[in-house]
BAKOLLO-155063 format. One record per atom (N, C-alpha, C, O): residue in three letters; x, y, z. Coordinates in pm, whole numbers, plus 50000, padded with zeros to 5 digits. Example, Ala and Ser with C-alpha at 12.3 -4.5 7.8 and 13.67 -1.06 7.14 Angstrom:
% BAKOLLO-155063
ALA513194943150780 ALA512304955050780 ALA513204967050780 ALA514244966850846 SER512854977550708 SER513674989450714 SER512905000350787 SER513415011450804 
% end
This chain:
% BAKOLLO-155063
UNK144935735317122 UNK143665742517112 UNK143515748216971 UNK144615750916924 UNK142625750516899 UNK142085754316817 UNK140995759016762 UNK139955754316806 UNK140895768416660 UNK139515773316657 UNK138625774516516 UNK138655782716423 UNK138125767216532 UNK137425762916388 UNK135815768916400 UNK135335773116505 UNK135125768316278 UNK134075769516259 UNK133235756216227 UNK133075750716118 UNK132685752216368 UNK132135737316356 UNK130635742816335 UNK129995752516377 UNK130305728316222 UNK129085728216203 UNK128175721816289 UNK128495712716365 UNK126795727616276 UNK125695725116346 UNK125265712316321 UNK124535713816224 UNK125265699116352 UNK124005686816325 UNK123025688216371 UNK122025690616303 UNK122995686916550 UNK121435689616574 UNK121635701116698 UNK122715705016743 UNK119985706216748 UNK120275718616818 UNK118885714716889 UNK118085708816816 UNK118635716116971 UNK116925710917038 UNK117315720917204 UNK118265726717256 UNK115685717317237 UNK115485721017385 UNK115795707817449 UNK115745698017375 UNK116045706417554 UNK116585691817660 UNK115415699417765 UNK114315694117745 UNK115355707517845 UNK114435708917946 UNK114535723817944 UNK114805730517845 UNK114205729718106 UNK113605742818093 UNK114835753118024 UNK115835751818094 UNK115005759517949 UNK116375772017930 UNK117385763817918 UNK118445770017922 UNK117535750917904 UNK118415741817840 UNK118365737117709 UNK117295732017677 UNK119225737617627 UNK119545734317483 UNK121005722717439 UNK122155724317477 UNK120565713217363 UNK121375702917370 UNK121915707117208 UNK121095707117116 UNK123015709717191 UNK124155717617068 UNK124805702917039 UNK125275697917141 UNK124925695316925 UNK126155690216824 UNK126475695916708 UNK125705700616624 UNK127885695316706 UNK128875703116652 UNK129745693116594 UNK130205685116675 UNK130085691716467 UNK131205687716417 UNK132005694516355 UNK131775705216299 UNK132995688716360 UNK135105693816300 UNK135905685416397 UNK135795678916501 UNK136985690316282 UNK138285690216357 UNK138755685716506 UNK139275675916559 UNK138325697216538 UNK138255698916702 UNK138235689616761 UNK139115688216846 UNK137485681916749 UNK136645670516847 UNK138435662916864 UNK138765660316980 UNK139265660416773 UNK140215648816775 UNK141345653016870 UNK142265645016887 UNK141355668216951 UNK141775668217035 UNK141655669017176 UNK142585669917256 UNK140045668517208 UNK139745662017341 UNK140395648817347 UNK140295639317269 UNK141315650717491 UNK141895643617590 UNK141495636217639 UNK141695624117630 UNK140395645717745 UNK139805640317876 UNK138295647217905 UNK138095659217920 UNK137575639717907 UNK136235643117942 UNK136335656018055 UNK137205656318142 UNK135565663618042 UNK135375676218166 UNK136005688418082 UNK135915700218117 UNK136605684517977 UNK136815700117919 UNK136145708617855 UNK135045703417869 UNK135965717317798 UNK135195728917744 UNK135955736317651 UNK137125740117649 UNK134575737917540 UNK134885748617462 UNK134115759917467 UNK132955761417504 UNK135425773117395 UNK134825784017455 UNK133945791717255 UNK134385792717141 UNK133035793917302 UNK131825791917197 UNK131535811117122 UNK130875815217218 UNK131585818517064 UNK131835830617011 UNK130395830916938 UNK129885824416846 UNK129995841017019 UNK128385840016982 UNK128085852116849 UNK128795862116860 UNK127295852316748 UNK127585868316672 UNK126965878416790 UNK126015876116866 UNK127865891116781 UNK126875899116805 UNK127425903916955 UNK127035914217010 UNK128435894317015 UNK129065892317126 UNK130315891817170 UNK130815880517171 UNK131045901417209 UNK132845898917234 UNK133085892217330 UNK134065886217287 UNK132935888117441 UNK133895876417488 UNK132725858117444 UNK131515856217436 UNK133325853517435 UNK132725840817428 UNK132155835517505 UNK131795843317593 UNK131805824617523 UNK130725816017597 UNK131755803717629 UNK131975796617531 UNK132535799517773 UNK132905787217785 UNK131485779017793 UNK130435783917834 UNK131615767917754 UNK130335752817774 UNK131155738817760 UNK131825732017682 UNK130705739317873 UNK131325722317890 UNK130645711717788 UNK129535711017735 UNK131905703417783 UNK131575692217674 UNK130935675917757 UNK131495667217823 UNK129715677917717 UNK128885665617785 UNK129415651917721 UNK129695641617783 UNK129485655017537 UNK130255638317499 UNK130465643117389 UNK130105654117348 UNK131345631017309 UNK131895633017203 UNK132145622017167 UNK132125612117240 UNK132505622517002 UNK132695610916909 UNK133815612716814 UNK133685616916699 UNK135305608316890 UNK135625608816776 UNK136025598616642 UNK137065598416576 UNK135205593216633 UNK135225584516474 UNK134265596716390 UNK134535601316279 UNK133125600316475 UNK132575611716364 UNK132885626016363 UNK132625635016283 UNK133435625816463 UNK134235640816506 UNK132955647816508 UNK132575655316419 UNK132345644916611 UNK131425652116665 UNK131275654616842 UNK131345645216921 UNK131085666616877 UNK131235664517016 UNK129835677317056 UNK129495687216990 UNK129235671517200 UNK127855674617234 UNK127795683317364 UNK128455680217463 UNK126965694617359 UNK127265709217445 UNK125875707417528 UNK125015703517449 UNK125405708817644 UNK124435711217673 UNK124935727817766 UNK125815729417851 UNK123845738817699 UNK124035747717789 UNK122615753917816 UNK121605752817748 UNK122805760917936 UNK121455768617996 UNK121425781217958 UNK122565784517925 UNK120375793317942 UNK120175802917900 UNK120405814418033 UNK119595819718109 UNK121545815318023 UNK121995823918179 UNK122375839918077 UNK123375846218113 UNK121775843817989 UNK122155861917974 UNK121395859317797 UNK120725850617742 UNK121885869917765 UNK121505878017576 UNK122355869117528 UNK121695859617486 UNK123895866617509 UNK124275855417478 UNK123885844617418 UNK123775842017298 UNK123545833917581 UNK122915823717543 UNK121805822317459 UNK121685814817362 UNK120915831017509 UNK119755833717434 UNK119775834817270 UNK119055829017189 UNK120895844817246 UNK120835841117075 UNK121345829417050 UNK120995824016946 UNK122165823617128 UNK122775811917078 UNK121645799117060 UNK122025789116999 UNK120675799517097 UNK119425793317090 UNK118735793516922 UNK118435782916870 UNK118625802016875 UNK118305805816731 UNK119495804316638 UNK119785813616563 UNK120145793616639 UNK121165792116564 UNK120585776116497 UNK120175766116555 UNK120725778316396 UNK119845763616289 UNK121075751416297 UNK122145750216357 UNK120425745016220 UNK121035731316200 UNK121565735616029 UNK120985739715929 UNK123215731416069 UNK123735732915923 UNK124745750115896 UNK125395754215799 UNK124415757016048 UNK124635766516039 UNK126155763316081 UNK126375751416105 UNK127365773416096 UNK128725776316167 UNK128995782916319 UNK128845794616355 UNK129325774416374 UNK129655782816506 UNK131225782816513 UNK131885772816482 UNK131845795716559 UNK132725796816577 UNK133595794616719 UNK133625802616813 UNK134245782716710 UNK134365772816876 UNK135785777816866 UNK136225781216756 UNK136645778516993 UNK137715775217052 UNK138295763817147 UNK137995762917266 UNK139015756517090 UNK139165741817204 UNK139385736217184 UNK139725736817066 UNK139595722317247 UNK139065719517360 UNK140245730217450 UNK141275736017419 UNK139495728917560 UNK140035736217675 UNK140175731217807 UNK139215724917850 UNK141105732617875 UNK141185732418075 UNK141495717618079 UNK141315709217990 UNK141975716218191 UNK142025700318263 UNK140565691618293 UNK139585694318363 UNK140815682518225 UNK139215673518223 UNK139465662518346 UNK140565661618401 UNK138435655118381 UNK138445645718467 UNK139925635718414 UNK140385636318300 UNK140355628618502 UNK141625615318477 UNK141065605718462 UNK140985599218567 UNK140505600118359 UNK139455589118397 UNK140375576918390 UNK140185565818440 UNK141565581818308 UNK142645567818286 UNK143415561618444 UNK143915550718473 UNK143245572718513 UNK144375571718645 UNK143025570118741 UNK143275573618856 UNK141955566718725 UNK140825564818814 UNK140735547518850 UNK140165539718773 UNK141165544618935 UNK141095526718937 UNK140175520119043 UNK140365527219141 UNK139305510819078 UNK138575509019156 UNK137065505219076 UNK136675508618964 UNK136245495219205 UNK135025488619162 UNK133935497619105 UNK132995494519031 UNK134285509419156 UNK133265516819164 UNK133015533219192 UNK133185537119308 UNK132745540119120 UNK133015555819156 UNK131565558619145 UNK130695552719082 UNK131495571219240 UNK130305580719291 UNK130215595019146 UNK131105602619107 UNK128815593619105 UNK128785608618979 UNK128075614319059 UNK126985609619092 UNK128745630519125 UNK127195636919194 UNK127245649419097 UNK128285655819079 UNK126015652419036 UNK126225666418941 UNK125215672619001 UNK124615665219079 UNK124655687018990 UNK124025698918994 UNK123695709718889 UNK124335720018875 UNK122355705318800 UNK122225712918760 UNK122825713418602 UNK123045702018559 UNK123045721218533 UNK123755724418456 UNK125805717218459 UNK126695716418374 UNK125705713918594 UNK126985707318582 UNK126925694518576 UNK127935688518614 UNK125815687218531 UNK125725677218506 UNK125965668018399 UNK126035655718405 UNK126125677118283 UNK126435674418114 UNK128045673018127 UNK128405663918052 UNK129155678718196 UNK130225672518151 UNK131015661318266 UNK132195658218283 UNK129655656818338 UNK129655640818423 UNK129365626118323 UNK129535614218350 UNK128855632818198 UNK127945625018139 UNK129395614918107 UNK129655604218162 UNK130185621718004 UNK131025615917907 UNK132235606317997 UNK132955596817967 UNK131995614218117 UNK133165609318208 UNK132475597118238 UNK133085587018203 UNK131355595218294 UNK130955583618314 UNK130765569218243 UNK130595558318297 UNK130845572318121 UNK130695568218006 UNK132045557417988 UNK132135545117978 UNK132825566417987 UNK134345561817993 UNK134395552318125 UNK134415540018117 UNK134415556918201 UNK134735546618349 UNK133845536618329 UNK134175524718323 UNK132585541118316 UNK131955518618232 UNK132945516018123 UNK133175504418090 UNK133425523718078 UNK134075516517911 UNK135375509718005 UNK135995499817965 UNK135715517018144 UNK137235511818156 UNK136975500118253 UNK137925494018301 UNK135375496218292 UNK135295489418392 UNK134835492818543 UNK134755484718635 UNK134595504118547 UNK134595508318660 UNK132995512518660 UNK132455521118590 UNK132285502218779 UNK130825510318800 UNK130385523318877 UNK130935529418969 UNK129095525818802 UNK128665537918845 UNK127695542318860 UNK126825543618774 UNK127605547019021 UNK126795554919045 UNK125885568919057 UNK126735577119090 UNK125015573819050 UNK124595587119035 UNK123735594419073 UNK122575591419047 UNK124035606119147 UNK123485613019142 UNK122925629319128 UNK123425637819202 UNK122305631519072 UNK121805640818969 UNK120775646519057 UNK119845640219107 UNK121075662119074 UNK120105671019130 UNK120325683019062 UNK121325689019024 UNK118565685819055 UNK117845696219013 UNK117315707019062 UNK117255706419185 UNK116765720119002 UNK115585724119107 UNK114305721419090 UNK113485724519176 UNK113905714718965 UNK112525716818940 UNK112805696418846 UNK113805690218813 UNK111565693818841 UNK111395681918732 UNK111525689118578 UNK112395685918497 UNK110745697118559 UNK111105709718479 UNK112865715318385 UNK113055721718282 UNK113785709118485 UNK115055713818475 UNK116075699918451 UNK117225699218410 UNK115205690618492 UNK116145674818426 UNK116015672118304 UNK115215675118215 UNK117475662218319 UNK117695660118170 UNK118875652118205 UNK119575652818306 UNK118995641018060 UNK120225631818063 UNK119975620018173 UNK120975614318215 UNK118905616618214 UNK118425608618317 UNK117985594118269 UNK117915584818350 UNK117625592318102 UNK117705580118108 UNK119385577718061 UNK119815566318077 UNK120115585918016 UNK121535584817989 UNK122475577418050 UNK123145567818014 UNK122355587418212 UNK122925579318299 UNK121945562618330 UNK122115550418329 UNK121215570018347 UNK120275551818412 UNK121285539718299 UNK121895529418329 UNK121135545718185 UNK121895531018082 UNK123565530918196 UNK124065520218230 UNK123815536718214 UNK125285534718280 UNK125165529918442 UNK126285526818483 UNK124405528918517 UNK123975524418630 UNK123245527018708 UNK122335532018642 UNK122835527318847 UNK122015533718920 UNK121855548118963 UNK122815554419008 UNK120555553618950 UNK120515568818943 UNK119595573419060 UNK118375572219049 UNK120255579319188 UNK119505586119242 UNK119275601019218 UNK120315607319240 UNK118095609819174 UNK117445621819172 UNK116875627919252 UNK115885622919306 UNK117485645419296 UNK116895651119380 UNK116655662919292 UNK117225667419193 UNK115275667519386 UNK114895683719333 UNK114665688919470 UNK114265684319577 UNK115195703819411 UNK114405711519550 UNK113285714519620 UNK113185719319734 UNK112265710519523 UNK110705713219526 UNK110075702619548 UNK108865701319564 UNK111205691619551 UNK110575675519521 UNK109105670019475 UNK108165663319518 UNK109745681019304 UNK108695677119203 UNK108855661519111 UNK108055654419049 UNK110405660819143 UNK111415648119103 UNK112325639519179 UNK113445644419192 UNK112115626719239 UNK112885621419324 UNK112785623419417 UNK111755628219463 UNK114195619919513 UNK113765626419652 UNK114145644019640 UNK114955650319571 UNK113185647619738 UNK113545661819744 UNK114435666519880 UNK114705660919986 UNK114755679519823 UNK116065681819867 UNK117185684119785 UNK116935683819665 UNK118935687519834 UNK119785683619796 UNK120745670719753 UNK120645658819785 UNK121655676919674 UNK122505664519621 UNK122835656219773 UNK122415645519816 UNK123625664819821 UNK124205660719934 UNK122885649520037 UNK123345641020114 UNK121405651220022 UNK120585645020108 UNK120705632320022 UNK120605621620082 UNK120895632119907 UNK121475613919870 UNK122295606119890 UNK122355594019865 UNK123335616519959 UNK124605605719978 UNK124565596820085 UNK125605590220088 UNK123505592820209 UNK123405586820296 UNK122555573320201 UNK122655561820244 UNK122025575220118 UNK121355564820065 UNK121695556019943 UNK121145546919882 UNK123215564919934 UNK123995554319840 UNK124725545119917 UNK125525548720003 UNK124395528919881 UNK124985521319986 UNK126235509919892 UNK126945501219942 UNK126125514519726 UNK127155508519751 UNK129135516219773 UNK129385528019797 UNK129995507119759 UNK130995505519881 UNK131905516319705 UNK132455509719616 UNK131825531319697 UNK132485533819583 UNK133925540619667 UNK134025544719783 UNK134915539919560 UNK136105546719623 UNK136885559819558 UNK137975564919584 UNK135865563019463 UNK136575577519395 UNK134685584419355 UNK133625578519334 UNK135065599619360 UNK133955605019319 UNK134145615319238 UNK135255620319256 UNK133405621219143 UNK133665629719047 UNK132295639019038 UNK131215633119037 UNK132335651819033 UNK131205664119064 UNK131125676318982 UNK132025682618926 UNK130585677018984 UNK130445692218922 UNK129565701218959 UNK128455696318939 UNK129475711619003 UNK127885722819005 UNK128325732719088 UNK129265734619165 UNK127335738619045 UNK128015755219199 UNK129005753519312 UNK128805742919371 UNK129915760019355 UNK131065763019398 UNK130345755919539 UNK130795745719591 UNK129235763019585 UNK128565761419741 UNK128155744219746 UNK128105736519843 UNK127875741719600 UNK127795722519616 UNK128415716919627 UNK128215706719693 UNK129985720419552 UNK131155713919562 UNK131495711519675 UNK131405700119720 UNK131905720519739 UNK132025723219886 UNK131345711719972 UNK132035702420013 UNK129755712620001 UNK129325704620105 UNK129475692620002 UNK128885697919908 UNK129735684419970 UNK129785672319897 UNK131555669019943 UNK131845658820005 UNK132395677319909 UNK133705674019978 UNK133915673620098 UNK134825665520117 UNK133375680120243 UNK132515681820312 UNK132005667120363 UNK132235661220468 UNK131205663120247 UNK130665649420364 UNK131415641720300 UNK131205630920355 UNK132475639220187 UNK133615628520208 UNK134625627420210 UNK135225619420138 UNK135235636420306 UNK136905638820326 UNK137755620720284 UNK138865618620234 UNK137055614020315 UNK137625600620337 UNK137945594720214 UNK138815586020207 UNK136945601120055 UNK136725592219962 UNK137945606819864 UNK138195618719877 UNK138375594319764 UNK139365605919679 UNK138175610519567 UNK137285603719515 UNK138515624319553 UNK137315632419482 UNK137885643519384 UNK138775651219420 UNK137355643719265 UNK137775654419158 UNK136725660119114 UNK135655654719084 UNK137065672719108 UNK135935683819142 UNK135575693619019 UNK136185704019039 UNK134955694318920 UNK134845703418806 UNK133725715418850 UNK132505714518866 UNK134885730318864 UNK134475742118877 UNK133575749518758 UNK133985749518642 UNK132435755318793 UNK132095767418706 UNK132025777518744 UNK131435780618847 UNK132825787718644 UNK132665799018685 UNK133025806318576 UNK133945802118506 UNK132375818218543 UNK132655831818432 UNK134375832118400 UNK135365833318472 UNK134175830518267 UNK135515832718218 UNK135845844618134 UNK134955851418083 UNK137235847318117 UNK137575858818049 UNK137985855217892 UNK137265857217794 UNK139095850317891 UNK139925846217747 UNK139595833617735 UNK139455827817627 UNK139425827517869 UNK139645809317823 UNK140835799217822 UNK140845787017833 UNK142085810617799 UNK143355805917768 UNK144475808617889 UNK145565804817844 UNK144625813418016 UNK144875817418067 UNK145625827818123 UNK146295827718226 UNK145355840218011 UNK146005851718056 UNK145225863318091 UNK145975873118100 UNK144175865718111 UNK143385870918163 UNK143095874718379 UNK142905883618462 UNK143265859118360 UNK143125857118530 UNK142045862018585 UNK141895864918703 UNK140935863518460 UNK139625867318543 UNK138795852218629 UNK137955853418719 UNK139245840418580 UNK138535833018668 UNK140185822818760 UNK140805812418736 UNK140245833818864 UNK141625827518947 UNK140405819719073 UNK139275822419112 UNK141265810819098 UNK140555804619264 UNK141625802919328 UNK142645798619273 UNK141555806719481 UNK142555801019569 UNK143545782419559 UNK143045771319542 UNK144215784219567 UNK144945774619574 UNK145675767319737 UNK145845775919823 UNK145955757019767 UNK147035754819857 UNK148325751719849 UNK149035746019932 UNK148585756419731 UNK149955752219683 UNK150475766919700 UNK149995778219702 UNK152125758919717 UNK153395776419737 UNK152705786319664 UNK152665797419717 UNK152055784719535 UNK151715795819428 UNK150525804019471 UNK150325815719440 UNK149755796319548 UNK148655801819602 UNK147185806019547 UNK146385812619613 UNK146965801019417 UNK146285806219289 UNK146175796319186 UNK147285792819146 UNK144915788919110 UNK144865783319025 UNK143855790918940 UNK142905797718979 UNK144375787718781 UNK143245793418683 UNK142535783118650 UNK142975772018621 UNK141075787618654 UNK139925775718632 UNK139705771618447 UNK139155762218390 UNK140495784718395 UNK140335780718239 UNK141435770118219 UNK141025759918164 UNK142565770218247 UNK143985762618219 UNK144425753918314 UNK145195745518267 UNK144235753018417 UNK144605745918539 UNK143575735818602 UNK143765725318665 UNK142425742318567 UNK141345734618591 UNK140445733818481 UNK141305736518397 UNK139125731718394 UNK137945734018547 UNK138095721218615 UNK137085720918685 UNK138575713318631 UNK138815697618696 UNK139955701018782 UNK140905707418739 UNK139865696418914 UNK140865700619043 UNK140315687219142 UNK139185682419144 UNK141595682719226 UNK141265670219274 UNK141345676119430 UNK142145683119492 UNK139885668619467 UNK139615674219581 UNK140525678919662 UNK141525671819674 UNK140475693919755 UNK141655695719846 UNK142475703919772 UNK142995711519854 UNK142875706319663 UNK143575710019578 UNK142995726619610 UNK143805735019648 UNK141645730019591 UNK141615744619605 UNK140685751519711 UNK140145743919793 UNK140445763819719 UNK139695766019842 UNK138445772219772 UNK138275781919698 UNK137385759119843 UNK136155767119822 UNK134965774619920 UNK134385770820022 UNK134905785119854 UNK134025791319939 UNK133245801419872 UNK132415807919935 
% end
């Protein structure tokens, strides 16, 4: 891990209170594994901002943040130019396995804001061969984004809650209408989505990327602990996770 002052390339709106951040340095050459995060030091602000890493490049050592405007924080972090310094920590946490992922075909279901660090993972599993499916739920048409992204990587089903976009409804109301035959799935979004999505596929092997408020980032804090089923009883979502393979922790 490390913490550099990466520069700004580009900085834009993606949809509603969403902002799409590239950043180059250093940094980038030690992402691993897609699903990790860096934790982002806003001026003006003492604890940092974790944001998951949607993609990255490293031949240009550049790697790409999409985050939503959830407090004062984010919000200044919005008025930050192109060319300017942000002060990053990272990469961080356990990312998806995309190397140990084998099979015709894997399931992307994201939610929301947890949909940007599905992107890169998916990306990779076409690069390793493996097709993919998706789907991507919103609450509003208003709130999508990264939709022709995935479409270049395979078939994309879209839900909103308002069903201003796609079918409406939940993630979970698409999974009856994905028909082809996939054997691993990979997720991300609110704790309560994770859940019913593991939920309707006990059967299929599934790895699960948590969000939730962090403290240090590094794991001595233990402000973001989740139940575990292991002897220890306790996993940290900054160091241990945010990537946990289904079953692995208790959600609720």
């Amino acid at each position: 891990m490390k913490n550099e002052r990466m520069t700004i390339l580009r900085h834009e709106k993606v949809a509603r209170d969403t902002h799409l951040l590239m950043l180059q340095g250093d940094l980038v050459q030690d992402i691993a594994d897609p699903g990790q995060f860096v934790h982002v030091k806003i001026e003006g602000f003492y604890l940092r901002r974790p944001i998951s890493i949607a993609d990255y490049d490293s031949k240009n050592d550049t790697v790409t943040l999409i985050y939503k405007i959830m407090g004062d924080g984010t919000k200044a972090l919005t008025r930050s130019q192109i060319g300017e310094r942000v002060d990053v920590l990272g990469p961080g946490g356990q990312g998806f396995p995309t190397a140990r992922i084998h099979g015709d075909h894997a399931l992307i279901i994201g939610g929301g804001i947890g949909v940007p660090p599905l992107y890169s993972a998916a990306k990779i599993l076409k690069e390793n061969g493996v097709a993919v499916t998706s789907i991507l739920g919103f609450r509003s048409r208003e709130d999508a984004f990264l939709l022709d992204e995935f479409r270049a990587l395979g078939k994309v089903h879209v839900t909103t809650e308002d069903g201003s976009l796609g079918r409406s409804g939940r993630v979970t109301d698409a999974l009856p209408h994905v028909k082809e035959n996939y054997q691993h799935y990979l997720s991300c979004g609110p704790t309560v989505m994770l859940k019913a999505v593991a939920d309707h596929l006990p059967d299929k092997e599934g790895y699960l990327s948590m969000e939730e408020r962090m403290g240090c980032g590094i794991g001595a804090c233990f402000a973001c602990v989740v139940e575990s089923k292991d002897e220890k009883g306790y996993k940290r979502i900054c160091c241990d996770g945010p990537v946990f393979k289904a079953g692995e922790v208790v959600l609720s």
